[in-house]
KOLMIBA-147649 format. One record per residue (C-alpha): residue number from 1; x, y, z. Coordinates in Angstrom, 2 decimals. Example, Ala and Ser with C-alpha at 12.3 -4.5 7.8 and 13.67 -1.06 7.14 Angstrom:
2
1, 12.30, -4.50, 7.80
2, 13.67, -1.06, 7.14
% end
This chain:
494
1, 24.51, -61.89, -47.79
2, 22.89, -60.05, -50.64
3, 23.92, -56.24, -50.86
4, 20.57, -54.08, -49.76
5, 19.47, -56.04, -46.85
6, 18.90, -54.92, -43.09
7, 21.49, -56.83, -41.21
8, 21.19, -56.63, -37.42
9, 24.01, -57.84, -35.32
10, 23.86, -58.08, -31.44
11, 26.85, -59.40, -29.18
12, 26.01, -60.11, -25.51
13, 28.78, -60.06, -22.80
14, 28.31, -62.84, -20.45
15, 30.31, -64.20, -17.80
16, 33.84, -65.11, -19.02
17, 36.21, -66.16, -16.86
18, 39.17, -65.64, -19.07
19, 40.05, -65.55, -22.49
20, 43.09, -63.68, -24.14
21, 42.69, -59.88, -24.67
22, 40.61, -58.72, -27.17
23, 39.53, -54.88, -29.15
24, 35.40, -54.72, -29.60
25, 35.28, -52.82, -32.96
26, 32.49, -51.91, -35.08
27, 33.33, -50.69, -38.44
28, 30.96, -49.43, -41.13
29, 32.41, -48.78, -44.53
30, 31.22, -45.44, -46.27
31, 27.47, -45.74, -47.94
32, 25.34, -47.32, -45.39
33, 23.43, -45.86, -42.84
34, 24.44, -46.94, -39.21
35, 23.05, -46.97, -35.83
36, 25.15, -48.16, -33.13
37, 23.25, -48.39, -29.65
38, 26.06, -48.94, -26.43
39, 24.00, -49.78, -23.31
40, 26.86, -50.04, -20.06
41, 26.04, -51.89, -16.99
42, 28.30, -52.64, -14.11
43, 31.50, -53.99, -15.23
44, 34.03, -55.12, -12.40
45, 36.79, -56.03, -14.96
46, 36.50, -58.49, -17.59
47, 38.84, -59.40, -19.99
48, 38.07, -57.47, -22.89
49, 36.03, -59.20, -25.94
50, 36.79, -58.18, -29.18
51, 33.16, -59.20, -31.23
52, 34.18, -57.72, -35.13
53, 30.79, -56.60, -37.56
54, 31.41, -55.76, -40.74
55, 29.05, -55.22, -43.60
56, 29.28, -54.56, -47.38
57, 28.94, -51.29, -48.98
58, 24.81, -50.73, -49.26
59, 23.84, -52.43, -46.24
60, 21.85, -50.95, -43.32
61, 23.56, -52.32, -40.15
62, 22.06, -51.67, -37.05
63, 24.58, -53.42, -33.97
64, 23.59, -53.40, -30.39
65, 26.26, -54.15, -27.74
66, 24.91, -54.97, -24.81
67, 27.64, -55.65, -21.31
68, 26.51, -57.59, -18.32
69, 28.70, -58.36, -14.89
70, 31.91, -60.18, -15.81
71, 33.54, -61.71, -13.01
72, 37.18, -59.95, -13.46
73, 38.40, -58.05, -16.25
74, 40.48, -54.91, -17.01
75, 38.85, -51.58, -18.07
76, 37.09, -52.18, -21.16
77, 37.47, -49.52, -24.07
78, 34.62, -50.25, -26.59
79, 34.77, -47.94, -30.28
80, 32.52, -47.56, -32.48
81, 33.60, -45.66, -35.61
82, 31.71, -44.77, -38.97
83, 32.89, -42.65, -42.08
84, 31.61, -38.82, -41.68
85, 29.10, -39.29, -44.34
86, 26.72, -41.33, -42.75
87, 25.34, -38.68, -40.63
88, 24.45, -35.16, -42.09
89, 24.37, -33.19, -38.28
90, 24.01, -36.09, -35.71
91, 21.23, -34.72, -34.39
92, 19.11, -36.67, -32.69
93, 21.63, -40.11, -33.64
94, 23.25, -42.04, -30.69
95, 26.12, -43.43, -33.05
96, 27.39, -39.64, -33.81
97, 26.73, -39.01, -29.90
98, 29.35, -42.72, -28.88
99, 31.97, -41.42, -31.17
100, 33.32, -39.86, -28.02
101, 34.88, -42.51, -26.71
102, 33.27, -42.34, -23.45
103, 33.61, -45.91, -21.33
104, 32.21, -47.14, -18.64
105, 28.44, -46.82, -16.87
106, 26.62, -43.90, -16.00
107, 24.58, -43.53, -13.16
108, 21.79, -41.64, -14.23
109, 18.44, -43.16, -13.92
110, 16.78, -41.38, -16.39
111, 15.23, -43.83, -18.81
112, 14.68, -41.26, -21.93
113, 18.74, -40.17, -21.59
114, 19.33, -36.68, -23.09
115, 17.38, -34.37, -24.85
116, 18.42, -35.07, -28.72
117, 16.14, -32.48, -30.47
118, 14.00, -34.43, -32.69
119, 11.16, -33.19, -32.33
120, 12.54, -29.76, -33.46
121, 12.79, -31.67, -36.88
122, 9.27, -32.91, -36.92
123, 8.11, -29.47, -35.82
124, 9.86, -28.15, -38.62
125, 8.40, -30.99, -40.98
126, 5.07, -30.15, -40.20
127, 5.65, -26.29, -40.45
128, 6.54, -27.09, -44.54
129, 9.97, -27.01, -43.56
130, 10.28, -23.73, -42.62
131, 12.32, -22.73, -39.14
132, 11.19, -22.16, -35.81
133, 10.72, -18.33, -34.92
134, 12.11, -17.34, -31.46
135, 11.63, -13.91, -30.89
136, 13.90, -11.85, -28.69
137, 11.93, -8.86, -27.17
138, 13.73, -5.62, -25.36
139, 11.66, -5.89, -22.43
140, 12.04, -9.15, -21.86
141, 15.44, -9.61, -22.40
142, 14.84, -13.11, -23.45
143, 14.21, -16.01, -25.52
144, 10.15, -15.51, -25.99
145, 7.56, -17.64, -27.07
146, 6.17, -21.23, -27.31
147, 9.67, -22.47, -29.50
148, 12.12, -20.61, -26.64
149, 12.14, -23.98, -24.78
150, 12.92, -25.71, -28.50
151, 15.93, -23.19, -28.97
152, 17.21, -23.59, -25.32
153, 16.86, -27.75, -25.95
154, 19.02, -27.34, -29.70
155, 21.63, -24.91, -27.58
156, 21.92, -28.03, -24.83
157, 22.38, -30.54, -27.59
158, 25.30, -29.07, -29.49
159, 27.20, -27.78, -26.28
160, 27.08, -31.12, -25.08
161, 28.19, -32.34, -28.54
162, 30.55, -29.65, -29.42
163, 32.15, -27.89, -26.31
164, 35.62, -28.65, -25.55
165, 36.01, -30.39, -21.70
166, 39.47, -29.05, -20.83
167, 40.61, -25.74, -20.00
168, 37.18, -24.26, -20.57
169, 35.34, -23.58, -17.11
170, 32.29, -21.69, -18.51
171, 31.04, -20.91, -21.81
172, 33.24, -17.72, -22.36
173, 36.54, -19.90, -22.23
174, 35.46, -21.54, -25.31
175, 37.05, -20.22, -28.96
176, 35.34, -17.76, -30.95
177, 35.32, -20.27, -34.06
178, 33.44, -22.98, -31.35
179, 30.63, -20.64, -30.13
180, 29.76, -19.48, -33.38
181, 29.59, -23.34, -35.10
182, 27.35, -24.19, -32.01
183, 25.33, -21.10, -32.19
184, 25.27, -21.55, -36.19
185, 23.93, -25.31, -35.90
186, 21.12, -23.78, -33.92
187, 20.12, -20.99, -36.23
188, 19.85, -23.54, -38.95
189, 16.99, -24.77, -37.63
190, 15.56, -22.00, -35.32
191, 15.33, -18.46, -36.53
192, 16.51, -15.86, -33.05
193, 15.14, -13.14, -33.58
194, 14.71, -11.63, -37.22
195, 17.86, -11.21, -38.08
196, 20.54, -12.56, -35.06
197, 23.44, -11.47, -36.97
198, 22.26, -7.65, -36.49
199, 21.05, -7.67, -33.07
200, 23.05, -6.98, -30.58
201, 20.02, -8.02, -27.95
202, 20.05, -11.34, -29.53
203, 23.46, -12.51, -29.48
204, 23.67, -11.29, -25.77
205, 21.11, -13.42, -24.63
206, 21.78, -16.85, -26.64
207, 25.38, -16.02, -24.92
208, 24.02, -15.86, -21.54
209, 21.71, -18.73, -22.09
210, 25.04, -20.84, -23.58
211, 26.72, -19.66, -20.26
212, 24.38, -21.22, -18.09
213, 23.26, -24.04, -20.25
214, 27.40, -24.98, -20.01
215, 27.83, -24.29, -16.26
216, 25.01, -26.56, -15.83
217, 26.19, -29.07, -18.00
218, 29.93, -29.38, -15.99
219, 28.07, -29.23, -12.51
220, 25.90, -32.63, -13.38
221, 29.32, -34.11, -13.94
222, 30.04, -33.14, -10.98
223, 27.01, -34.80, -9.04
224, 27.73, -37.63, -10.74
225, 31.64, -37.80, -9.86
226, 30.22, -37.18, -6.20
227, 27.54, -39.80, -6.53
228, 30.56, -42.05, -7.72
229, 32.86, -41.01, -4.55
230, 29.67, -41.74, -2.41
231, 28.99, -45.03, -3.68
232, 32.76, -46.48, -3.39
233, 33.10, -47.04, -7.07
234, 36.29, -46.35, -9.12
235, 35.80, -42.85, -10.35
236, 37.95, -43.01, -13.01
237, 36.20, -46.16, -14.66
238, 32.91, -44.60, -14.98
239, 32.91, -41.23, -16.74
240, 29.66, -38.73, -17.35
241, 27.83, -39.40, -20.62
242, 29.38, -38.91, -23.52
243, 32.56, -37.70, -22.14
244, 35.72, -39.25, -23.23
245, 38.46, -41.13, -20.90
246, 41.29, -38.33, -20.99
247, 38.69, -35.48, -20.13
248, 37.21, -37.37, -17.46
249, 40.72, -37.93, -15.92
250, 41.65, -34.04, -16.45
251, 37.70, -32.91, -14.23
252, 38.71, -35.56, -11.86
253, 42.86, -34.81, -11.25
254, 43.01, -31.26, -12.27
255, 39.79, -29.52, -11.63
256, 37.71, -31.17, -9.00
257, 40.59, -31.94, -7.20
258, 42.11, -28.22, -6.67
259, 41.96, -26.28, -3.67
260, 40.39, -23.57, -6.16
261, 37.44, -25.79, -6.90
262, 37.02, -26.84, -3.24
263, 36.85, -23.66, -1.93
264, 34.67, -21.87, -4.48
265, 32.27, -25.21, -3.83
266, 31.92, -24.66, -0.27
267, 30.77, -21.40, -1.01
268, 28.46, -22.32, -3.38
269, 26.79, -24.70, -1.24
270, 26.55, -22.09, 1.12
271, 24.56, -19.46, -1.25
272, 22.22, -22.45, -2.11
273, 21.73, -22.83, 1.28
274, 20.54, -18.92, 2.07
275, 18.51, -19.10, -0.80
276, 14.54, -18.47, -0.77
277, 11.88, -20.80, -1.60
278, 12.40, -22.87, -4.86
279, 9.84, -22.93, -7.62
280, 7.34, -25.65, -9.29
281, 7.47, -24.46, -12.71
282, 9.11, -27.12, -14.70
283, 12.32, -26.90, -16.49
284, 10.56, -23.88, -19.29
285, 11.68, -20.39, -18.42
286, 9.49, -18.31, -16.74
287, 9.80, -15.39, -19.13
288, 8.91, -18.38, -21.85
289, 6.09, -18.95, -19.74
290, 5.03, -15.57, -19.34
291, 5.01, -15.20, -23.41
292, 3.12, -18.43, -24.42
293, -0.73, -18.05, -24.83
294, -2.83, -20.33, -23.00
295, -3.91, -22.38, -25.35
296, -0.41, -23.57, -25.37
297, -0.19, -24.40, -22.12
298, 1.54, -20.81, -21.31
299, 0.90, -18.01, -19.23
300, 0.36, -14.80, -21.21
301, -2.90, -13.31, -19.94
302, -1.67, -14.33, -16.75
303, -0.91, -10.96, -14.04
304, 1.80, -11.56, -11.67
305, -0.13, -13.08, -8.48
306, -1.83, -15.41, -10.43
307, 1.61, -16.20, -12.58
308, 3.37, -16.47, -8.93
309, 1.00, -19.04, -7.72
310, 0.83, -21.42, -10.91
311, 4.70, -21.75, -10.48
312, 4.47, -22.04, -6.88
313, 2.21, -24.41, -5.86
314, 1.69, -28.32, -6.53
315, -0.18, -30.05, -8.89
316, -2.72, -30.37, -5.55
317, -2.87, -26.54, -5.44
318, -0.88, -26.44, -2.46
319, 1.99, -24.23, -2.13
320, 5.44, -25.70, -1.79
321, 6.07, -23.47, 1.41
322, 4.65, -21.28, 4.01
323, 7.01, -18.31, 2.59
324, 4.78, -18.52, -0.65
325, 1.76, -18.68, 0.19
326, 2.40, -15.21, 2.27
327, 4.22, -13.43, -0.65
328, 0.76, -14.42, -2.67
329, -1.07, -13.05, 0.01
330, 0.82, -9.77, -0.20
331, 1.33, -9.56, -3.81
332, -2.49, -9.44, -4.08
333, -2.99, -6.90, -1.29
334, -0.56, -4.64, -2.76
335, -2.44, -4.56, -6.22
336, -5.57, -3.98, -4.69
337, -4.40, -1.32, -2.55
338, -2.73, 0.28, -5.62
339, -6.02, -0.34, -7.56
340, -7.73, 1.73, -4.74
341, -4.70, 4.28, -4.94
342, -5.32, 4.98, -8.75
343, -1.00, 3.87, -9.17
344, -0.95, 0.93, -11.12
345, 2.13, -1.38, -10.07
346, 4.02, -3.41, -13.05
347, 4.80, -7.19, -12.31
348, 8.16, -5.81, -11.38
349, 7.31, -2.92, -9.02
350, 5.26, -5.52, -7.55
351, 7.80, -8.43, -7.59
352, 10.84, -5.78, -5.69
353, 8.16, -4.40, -3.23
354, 7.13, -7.96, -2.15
355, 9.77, -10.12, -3.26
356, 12.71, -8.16, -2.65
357, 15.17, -6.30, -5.03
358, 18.35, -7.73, -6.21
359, 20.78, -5.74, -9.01
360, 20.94, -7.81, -11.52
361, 17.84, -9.51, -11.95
362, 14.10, -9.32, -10.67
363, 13.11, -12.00, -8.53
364, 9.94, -13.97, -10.38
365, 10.64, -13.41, -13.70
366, 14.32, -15.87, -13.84
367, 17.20, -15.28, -16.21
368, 15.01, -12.60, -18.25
369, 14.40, -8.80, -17.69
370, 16.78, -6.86, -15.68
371, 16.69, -3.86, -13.28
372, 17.59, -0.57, -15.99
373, 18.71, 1.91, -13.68
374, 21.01, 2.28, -11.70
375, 21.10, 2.04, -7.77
376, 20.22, 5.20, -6.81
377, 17.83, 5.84, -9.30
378, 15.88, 2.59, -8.28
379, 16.53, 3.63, -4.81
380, 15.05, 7.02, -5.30
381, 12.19, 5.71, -7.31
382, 11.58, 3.40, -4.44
383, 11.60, 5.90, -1.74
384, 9.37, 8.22, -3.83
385, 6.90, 4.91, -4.45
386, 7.29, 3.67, -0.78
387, 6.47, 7.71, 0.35
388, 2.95, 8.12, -2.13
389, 2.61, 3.99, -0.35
390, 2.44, 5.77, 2.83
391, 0.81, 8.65, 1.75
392, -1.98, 6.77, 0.41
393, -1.88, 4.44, 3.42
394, -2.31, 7.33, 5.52
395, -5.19, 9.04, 3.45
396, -6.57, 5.24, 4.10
397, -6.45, 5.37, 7.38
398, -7.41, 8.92, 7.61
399, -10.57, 7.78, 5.78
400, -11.03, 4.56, 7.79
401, -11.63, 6.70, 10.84
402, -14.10, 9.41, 9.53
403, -15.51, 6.82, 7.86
404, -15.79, 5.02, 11.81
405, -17.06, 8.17, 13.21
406, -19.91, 8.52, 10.64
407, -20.28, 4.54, 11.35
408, -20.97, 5.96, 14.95
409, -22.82, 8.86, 14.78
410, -25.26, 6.47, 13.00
411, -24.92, 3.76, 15.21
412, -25.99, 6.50, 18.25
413, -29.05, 7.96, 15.68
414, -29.94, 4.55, 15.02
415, -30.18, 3.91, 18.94
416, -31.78, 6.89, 19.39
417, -34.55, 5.95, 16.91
418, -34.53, 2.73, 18.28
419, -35.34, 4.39, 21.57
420, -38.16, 6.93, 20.37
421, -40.03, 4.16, 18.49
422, -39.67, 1.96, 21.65
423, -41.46, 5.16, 23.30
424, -43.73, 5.78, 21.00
425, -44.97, 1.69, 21.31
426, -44.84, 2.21, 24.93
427, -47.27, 5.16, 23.91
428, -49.27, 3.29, 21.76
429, -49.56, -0.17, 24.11
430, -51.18, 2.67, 26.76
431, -53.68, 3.92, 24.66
432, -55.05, 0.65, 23.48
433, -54.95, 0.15, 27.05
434, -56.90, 2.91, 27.57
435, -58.78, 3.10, 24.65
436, -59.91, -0.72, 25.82
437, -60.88, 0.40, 29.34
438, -63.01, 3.16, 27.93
439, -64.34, 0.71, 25.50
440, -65.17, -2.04, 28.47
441, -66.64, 1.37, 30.11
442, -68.57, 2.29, 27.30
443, -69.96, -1.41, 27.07
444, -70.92, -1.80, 30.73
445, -72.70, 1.75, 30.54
446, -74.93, 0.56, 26.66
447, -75.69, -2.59, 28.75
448, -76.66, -0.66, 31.49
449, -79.13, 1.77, 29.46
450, -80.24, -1.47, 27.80
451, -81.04, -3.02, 31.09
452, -83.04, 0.33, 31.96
453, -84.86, 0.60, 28.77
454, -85.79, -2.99, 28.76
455, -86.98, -2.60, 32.15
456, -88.89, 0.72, 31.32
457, -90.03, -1.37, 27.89
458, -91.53, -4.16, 30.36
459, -93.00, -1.46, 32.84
460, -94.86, 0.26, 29.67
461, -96.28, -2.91, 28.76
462, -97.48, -4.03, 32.30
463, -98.79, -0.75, 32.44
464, -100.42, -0.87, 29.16
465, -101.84, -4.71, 30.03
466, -103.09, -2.94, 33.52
467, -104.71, -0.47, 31.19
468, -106.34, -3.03, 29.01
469, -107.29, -5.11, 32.09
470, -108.91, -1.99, 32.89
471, -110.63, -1.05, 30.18
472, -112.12, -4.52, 29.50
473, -113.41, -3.93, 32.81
474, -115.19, -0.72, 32.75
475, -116.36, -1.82, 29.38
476, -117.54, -4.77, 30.76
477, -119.13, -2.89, 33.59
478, -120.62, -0.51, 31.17
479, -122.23, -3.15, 29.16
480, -123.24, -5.06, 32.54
481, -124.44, -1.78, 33.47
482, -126.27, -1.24, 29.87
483, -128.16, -4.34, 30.10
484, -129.29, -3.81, 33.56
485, -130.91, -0.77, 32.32
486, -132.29, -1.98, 29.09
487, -133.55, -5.22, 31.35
488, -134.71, -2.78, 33.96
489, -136.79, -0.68, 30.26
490, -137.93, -3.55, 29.28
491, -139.82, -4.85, 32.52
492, -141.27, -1.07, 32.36
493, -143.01, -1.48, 29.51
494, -144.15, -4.92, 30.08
% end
């Protein structure tokens, strides 16, 4: 094969029934850039293969190992080795991650597998190659910001990658010189604060977040141990990822299996099980949350009874308990009643007077600010608050019921309004009543007078016809009378 080209080299485990014993290696001289991929499946016990790649100085080599069921072998032990060159951190490379040793399957589902941090490296890329800024604010007492979740990912890889398994039950068992390498891969590419190395705020909380990152970290190999127990399978064939054969045997005989573990387990399940309602914000911190602005998907303008229900109810919009839904309820009463007081309440007035207080952290806001006085002086500050509460409450109430008595005293003017104008239309029906009888009065008597002078009116004229009648009468008599006598002249003369 010609130096410079891609070679890629896959061996597949089938069924084999049984050959001699063999030792799987895959070696990679110094130069070339390697990138071994080990996918495990269930493996009763085959006789171990021993497939051999080896490629020339200069040549990319990418080998994939892939093991299916094999009717009975042994434990298998594959290796995969390369010279320390080839990879400048690891980050984000399986082959630097199976250097481990680690055999057997794992039962994790997750399709992804670990968080490896690369796309801290592209972010970093695209930002001109410049390093993430975390910022670690006083009153937050936290990892802050849109790249907290990057910083808390980075601290997960190299813990993983780096911690010791034995003899090192949390993060402060670890040496000095291990912390600080971890700690120092991190700040490579993630600047904590402006300058971590000065700030004592800092390195207390990447410590605490290291402590819990690692406790995490040893109680997943735990589940998976258990899952192991409950499924019937050899434990000791099937270690967690990426942890080698001897450390695995030391968690399983000298840890797990101690009366010290046991009993501190118990109560552990036993806190989980008094504890209140779980959350539905994701795997980000709520105080990174809190300190991203919206338009990256964060929380910042966000007051506490809206932040409360985003993290507490489904992607439906319903809330993940009953419990929840009634803190909301209260959390926004007690603002508004504050509002109305003139006392504005903090988020974490709010979160101890609904929520509940606890002394070494405030419930809502996770593994970021804590209470800064002591006992008594929260306890006095919350009798003082819960006294003006009830004070106000009782000015409230005080109000409430002069407020009801004016309500009445109007109600009873209103009635007795009410009551006059219903009088006064009573009044006013009567007199139209009235006012139309006289009116039907009046009518009858102009109809009457009409009646009478029409009657008078016809009376006047008869009498004036009768005085026509007579006139034409005596006038007719007159001239009857006239020409008598001028008849009576006449025969005179004649």
């Amino acid at each position: 094969m010609a130096p410079g080209r891609k070679t890629t080299s896959m061996v597949r485990r089938s069924s084999v029934t049984s050959q001699p014993q063999l030792s799987p290696n895959v070696t990679v001289e110094p130069g070339p850039k390697a990138t071994s991929v080990v996918r495990r499946s269930s493996v009763p016990s085959p006789p171990p293969l021993s497939p051999n790649v080896i490629a020339e100085p200069g040549r990319k080599i990418t080998s994939v190992v892939r093991r299916t069921s094999v009717p009975s072998p042994p434990q298998l032990s594959p290796n995969v080795t390369a010279e320390p060159t080839l990879f400048e951190d690891g980050l984000g490379n399986d082959a630097s991650l199976e250097q481990s040793g680690a055999t057997g399957r794992s039962l994790s589902t997750r399709v992804r597998g670990k968080t490896l941090g690369k796309g801290v490296e592209k972010l970093i890329a695209q930002n001109g190659g410049k390093k993430l800024s975390v910022p670690v604010l006083e009153e937050w007492n936290s990892l802050c910001g849109i790249n907290a979740s990057k910083a808390t990912t980075l601290l997960g890889v190299y813990i993983r990658r780096m911690s010791p398994v034995k003899n090192t039950p949390t993060w402060w068992h670890i040496d000095e010189a291990t912390q600080s390498a971890i700690i120092q891969s991190v700040l490579d590419k993630v600047n904590i604060s402006d300058d971590y190395h000065n700030n004592p705020l800092a390195k207390k909380v990447v410590n605490r977040k290291c402590y819990r990152i690692h406790i995490n970290w040893r109680y997943r190999m735990k589940l998976h141990y258990s899952q192991l127990v409950e499924n019937g399978e050899d434990t000791y064939s099937s270690p967690y990822e990426k942890v080698t054969q001897e450390d695995w045997r030391h968690m399983i005989d000298d840890v797990w299996s101690s009366d010290k573990h046991k009993n501190k387990s118990e109560a552990g399940k036993k806190n989980r099980g008094e504890q209140g309602p779980i959350h539905a914000g994701g795997s980000r911190s709520f105080v990174a949350a809190m300190t991203t602005p919206p338009e990256n998907n964060g929380y910042a303008n966000l007051e506490f009874p809206e932040f409360y229900q985003k993290t507490h109810t489904k992607k439906d919009n319903n809330w993940i308990s009953d419990t929840c839904a009634e803190n909301h309820s209260q959390l926004v009463n007690l603002r508004k009643e504050s509002s109305q007081s003139g006392i504005q309440l903090t988020a974490m007035e709010m979160s101890r007077d609904v929520l509940g207080k606890r002394k070494r952290y405030i419930l809502g806001f996770g593994d970021g600010p804590k209470p800064t006085s002591s006992s008594s002086e929260i306890d006095v500050a919350s009798r003082a608050h819960d006294e003006e509460l009830q004070k106000f409450k009782d000015n409230m109430e005080k109000m409430q019921m002069e407020r009801e008595e004016e309500r009445k005293e109007r109600e009873q003017e209103r009635t007795e309004r009410m009551e006059e104008k219903r009088q006064r239309e009573e009044e006013r029906r009567q007199h139209e009543i009235e006012r139309e009888q006289e009116k039907r009065q009046f009518e009858e008597e102009r109809r009457k007078r009409e009646a009478e002078r029409e009657l008078e009116k016809r009376e006047r004229e008869l009498e004036k016809r009768d005085r026509e009648e007579e006139k034409r009468q005596h006038e007719a008599e007159q001239k009857k009378t006239l020409h008598l006598l001028l008849k009576l002249q006449g025969k005179t003369r004649w």
